[in-house]
C-alpha positions in Angstrom: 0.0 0.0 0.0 1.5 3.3 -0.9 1.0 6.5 1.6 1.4 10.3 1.5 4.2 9.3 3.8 6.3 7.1 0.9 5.5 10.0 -1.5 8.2 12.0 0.0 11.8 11.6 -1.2 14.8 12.2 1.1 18.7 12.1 0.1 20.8 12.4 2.9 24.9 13.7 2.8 27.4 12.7 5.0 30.7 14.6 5.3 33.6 13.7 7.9 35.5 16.7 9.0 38.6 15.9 9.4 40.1 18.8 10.2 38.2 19.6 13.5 37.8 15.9 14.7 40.5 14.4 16.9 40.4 10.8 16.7 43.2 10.3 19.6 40.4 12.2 22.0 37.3 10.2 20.4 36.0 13.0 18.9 34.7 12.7 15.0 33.2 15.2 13.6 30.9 15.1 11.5 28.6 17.2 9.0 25.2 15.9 7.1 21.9 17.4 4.8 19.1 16.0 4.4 17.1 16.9 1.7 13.1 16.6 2.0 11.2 16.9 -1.6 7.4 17.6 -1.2 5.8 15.9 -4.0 2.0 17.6 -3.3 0.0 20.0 -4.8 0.2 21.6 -1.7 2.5 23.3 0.8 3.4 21.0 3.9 4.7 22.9 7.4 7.7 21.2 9.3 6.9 20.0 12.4 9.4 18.3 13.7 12.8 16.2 12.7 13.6 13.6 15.8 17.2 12.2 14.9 18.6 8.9 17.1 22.3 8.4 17.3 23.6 5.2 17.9 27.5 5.2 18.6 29.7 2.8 17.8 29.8 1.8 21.7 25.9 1.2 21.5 25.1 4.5 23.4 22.1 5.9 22.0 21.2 9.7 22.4 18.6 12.0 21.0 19.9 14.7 18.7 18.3 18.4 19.1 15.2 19.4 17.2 15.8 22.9 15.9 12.1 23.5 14.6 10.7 23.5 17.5 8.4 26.3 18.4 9.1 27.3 14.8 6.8 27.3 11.4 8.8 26.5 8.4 7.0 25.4 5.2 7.8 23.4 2.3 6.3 24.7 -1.0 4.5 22.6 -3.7 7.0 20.8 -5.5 10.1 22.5 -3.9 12.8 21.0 -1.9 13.9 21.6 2.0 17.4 21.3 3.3 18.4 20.6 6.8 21.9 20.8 7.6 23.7 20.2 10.8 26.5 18.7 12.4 27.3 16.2 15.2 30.2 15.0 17.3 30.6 11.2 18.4 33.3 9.0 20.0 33.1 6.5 17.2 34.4 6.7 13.9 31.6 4.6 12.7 27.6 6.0 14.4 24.3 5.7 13.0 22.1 8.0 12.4 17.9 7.1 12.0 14.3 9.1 13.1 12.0 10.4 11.7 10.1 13.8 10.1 6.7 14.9 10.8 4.7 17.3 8.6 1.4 19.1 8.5 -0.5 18.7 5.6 -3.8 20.9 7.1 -5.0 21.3 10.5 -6.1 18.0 11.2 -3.7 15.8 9.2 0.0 14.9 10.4 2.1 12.7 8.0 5.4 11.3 9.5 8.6 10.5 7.2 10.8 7.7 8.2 14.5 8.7 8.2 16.1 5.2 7.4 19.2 4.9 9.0 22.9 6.0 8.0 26.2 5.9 8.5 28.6 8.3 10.0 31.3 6.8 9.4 35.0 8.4 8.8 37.5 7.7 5.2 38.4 3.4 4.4 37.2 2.2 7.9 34.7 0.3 5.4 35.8 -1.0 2.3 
């Protein structure tokens, strides 16, 4: 069955910063977009964006909404980026949540962010 929700397209970018992180202290640094396209006729507010991060040592912590409190909107057909940047004490995290929109007054459609990888240069091959 296909939702409203599945309609939406995300990409998501990952950057390690090398230049600020120091791997010696566990601290990788890290930059990311993500990039919501709204596929309706209509314009869709930005509720919310509830990120998880899972570090490489298992600990999980919630990342910081920034649109709380706030009323951004997405036009018709347009994309939205969201840009931020995080600091963990693995060279290898993942990243997962979720986005909530507001189509009207009464109707809420929530975007699954699938999860990613935070991960720093040839730790994978």
């Amino acid at each position: 069955m296909v939702t409203i929700a599945n309609s939406f397209t995300l990409t998501i970018d990952t950057e390690y910063v090398e230049e600020v992180s120091v791997p010696t202290q566990h601290r990788y640094f890290f930059a990311y977009t993500i990039t919501i396209t709204n596929p309706l006729s209509q314009p869709v507010s930005l509720s919310t964006i509830q990120l998880l991060l899972t570090d490489g040592d298992g600990t999980v912590s919630e990342l910081h909404n920034p649109f709380q409190d706030n009323d951004y909107v997405i036009p018709s057909l347009q994309d939205f980026c969201y840009s931020n940047d995080i600091i963990t004490h693995s060279p290898l995290s993942i990243v997962q949540g979720k986005i909530e929109l507001q189509l009207n007054a009464s109707e809420l459609v929530v975007v699954a962010i699938e999860p990613f990888r935070l991960v720093t240069p040839n730790l994978l091959h």
